[in-house]
C-alpha positions as CSV (number, residue, x, y, z in Angstrom):
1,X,22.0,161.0,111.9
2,X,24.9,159.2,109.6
3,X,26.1,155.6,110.7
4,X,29.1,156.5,112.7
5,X,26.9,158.8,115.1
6,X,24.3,155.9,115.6
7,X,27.0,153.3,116.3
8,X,28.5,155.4,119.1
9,X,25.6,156.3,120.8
10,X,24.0,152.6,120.5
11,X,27.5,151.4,121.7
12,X,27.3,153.8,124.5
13,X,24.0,152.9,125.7
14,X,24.5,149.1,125.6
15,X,27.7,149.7,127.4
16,X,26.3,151.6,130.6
17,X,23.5,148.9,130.6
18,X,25.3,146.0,130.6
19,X,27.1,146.5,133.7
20,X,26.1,144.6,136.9
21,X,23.9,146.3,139.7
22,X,25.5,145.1,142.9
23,X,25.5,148.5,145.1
24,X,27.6,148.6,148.1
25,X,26.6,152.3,149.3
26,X,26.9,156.0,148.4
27,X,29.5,156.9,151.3
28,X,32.9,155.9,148.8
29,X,35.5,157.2,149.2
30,X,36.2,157.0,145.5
31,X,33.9,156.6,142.6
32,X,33.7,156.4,138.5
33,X,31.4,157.8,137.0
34,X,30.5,157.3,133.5
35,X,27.2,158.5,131.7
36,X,25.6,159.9,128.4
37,X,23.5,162.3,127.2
38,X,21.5,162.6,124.2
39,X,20.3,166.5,123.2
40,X,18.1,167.2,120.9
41,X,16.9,171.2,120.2
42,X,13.6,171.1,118.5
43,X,13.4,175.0,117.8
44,X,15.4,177.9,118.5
45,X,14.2,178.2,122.2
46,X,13.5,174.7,123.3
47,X,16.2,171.8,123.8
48,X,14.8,168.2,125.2
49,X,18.2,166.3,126.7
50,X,17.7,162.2,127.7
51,X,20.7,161.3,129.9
52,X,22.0,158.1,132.3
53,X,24.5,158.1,134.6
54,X,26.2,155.5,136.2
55,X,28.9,155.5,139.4
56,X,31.1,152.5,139.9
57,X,32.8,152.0,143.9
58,X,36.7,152.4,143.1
59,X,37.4,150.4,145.9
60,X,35.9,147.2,145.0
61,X,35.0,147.8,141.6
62,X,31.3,147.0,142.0
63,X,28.1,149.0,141.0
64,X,26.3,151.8,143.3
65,X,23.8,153.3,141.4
66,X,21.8,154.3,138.5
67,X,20.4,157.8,137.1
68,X,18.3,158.0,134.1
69,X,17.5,161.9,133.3
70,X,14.7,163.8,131.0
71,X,15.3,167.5,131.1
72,X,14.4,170.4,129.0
73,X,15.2,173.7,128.5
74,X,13.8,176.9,127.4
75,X,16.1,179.8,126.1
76,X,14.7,183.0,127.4
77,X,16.8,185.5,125.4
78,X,20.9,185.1,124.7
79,X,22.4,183.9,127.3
80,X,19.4,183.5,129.9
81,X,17.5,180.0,129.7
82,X,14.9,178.0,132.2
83,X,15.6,174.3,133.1
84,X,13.2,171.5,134.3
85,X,14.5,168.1,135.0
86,X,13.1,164.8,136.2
87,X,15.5,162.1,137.5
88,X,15.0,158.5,138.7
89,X,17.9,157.1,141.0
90,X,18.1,153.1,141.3
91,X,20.2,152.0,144.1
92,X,20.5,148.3,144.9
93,X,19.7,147.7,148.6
94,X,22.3,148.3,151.7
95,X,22.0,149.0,155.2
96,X,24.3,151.7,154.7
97,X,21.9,153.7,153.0
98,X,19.6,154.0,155.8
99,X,22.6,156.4,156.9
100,X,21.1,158.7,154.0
101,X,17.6,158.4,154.9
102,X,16.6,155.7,152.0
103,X,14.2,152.3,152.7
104,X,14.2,149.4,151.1
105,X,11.8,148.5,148.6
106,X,11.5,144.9,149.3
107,X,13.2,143.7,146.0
108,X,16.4,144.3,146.6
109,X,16.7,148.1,145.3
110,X,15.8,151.7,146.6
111,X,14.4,154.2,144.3
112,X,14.5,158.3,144.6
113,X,12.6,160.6,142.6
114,X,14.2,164.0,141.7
115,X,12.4,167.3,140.7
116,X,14.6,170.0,139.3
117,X,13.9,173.5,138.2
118,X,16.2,176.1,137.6
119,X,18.0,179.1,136.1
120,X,21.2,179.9,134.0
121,X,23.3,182.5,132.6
122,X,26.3,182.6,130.4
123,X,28.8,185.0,130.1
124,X,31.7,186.0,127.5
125,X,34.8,187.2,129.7
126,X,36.7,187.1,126.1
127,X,37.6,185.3,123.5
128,X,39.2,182.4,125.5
129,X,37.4,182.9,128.9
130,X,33.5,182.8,129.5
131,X,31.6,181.6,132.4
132,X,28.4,180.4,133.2
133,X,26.4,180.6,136.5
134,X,23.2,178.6,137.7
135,X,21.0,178.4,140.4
136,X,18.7,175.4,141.1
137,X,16.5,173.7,143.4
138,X,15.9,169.7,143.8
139,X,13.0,168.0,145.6
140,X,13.2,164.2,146.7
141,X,11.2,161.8,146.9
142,X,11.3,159.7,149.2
143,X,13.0,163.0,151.7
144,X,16.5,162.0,152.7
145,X,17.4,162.4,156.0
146,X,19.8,165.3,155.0
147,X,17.1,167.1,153.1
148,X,14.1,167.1,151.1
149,X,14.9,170.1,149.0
150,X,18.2,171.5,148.4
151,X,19.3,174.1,146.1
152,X,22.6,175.2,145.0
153,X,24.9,177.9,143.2
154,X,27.2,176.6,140.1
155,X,30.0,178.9,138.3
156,X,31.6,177.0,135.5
157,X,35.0,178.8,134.3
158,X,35.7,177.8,130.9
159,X,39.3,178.5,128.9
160,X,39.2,177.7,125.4
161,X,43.0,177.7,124.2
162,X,44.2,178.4,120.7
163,X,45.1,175.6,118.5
164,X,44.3,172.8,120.9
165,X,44.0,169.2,120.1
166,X,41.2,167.5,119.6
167,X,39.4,171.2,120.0
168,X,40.0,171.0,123.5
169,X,37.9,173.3,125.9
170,X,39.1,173.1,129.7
171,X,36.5,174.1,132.8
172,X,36.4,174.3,136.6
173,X,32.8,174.1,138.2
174,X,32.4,174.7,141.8
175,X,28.7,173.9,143.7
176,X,27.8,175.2,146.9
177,X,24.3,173.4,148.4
178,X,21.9,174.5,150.6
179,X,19.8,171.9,152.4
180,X,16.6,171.9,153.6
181,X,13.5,169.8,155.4
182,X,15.6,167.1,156.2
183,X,14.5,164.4,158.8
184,X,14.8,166.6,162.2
185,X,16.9,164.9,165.4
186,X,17.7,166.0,168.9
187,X,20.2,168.8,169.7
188,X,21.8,168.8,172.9
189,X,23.9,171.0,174.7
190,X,27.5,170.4,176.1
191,X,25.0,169.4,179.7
192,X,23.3,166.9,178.0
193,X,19.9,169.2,177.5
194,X,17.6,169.2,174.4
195,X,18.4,172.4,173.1
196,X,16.2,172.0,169.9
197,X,14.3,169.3,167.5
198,X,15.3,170.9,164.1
199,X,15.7,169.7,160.3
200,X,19.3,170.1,159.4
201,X,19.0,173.5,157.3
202,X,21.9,175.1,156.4
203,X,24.9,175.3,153.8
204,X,26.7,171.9,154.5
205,X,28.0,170.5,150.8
206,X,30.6,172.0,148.4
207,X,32.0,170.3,145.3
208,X,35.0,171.4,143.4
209,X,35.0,169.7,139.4
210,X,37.9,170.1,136.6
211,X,38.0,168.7,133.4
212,X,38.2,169.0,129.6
213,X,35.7,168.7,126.8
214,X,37.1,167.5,123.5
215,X,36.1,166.4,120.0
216,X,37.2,162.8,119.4
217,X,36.6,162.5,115.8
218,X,37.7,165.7,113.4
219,X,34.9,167.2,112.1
220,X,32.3,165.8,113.9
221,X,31.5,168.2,116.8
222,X,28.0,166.8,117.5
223,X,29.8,164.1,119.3
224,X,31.8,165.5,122.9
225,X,33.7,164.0,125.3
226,X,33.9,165.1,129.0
227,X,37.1,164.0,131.2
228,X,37.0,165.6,134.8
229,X,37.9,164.9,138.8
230,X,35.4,166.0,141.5
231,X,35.8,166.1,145.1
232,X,32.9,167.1,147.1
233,X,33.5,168.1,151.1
234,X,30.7,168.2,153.7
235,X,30.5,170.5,156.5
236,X,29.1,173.1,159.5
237,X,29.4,176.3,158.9
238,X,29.5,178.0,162.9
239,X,26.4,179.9,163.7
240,X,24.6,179.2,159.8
241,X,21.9,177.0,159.9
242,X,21.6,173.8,162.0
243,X,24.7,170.7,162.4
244,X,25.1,167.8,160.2
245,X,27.6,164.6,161.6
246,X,26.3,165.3,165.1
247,X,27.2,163.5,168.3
248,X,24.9,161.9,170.5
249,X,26.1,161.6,173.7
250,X,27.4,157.7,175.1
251,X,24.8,157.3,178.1
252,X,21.8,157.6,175.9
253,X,23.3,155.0,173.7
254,X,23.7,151.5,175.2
255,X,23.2,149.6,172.4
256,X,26.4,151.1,171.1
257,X,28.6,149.8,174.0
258,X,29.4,152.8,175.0
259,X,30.5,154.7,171.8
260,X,29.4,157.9,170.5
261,X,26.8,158.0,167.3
262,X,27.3,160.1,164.8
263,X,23.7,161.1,163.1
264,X,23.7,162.7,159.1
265,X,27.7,161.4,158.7
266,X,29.5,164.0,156.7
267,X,29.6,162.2,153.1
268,X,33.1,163.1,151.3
269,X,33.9,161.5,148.3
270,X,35.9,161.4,144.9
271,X,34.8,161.2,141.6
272,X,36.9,160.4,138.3
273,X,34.1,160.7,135.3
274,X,33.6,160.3,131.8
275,X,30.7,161.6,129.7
276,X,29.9,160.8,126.4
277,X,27.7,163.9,124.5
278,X,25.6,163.6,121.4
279,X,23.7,166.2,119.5
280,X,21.1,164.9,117.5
């Protein structure tokens, strides 16, 4: 690796790391993220990829978590390849976060374990369209009251534009997750009347992500920058699976004076990201 690419990345890292932990909660409504991943590909099937990611509350400009990444993947044939992925989430300590299903670990932080395997394929549409679809499955650890495991579909639209600046490639990514073996709670009926003690299975997240990829220094297109805007929206789907942000009737809750609680709060959000890409 010459100078330059060593000074960047070591710049990059000691950036991200430098910035103070003090996490308000995960339900912003506006975030930054800002991360950076390292790829190295040791053969003509196998890749290794060490990344961090970091989210910043817009709002108040403090720290919410931290996401350090090991993933590898194996290229099948062409365009088919296998992923595996192991994350550690560091979240400093609120009581907010018990909203999400997440204790405290006595210290001041919370930590979740993430197990990722999946599948993805890319396509050529033509020379300035292609797109690439993926299908994965997450398991948690510690299980979140939302879910335990949830999986999700990915299409990623690219358009690569003649003559652009900067070798500019722009995408649109859209995610639709599936959650499972949640935390159950009590569904009741418009009477009042358990109708069921259930996990909260069901399609309930979509995220919507555009951006641009672009090479910041000419001639060097082992180093990447990602600029992108996502907005992810929770909800029920009617008659699919079981009910997230669910009401619990005012009688069986005194110690809220009288007010409805809402249990598994939709969690909407904003992101504005930047992502810093190195091929080693």
């Amino acid at each position: 690796m010459r100078s330059i690419d060593r000074f960047l990345l070591s710049f990059s890292f000691l950036f991200l790391f430098s910035v103070e932990c003090v996490s308000q909660d995960l339900l912003s409504s506006s975030m930054l993220w800002s991360g950076v991943l390292v790829s190295k590909k040791i053969n003509k099937k196998i890749r290794f990829n060490l990344g961090d990611l970091h989210s910043v509350n817009m709002t108040d400009g403090v720290f919410s978590f931290n996401q350090s990444s090991f993933s590898t993947t194996y290229k099948v044939k062409k365009n088919l390849k296998i992923k595996l992925e192991y994350s550690l989430g560091v979240y400093r300590w609120n009581n907010n976060l018990t909203q999400l299903g997440l204790l405290s670990s006595g210290i001041g932080t919370t930590n979740i374990h993430r197990f990722t395997g999946g599948v993805s394929n890319r396509k050529k549409i033509n020379k300035r369209f292609k797109i690439k679809q993926s299908i994965e499955a997450q398991v948690y650890f510690p299980r979140l009251y939302k879910y335990k495991v949830r999986s999700f579909y990915k299409a990623k639209f690219y358009y690569n534009p003649k003559k652009t600046p900067f070798s500019s490639v722009f995408f649109v990514e859209t995610k639709l997750f599936y959650f499972f073996d949640g935390m159950p709670i009590v569904y009741r009926d418009s009477d009042n009347k358990i109708v069921d003690y259930a996990s909260t299975d069901g399609i309930h997240r979509a995220r919507l992500k555009v951006g641009v990829r672009f090479v910041p220094i000419k001639n060097k297109k082992s180093i990447k920058v990602i600029l992108y805007y996502m907005a992810q929206k929770e909800f029920n789907i009617k008659g699919v699976g079981n009910e997230i942000n669910v009401l619990t009737p005012a009688e069986i809750n005194a110690n809220y004076l009288g007010k409805q609680k809402v249990l598994y709060p939709f969690n909407d959000y904003n992101v504005f990201g930047v992502h810093l890409l190195f091929n080693i």
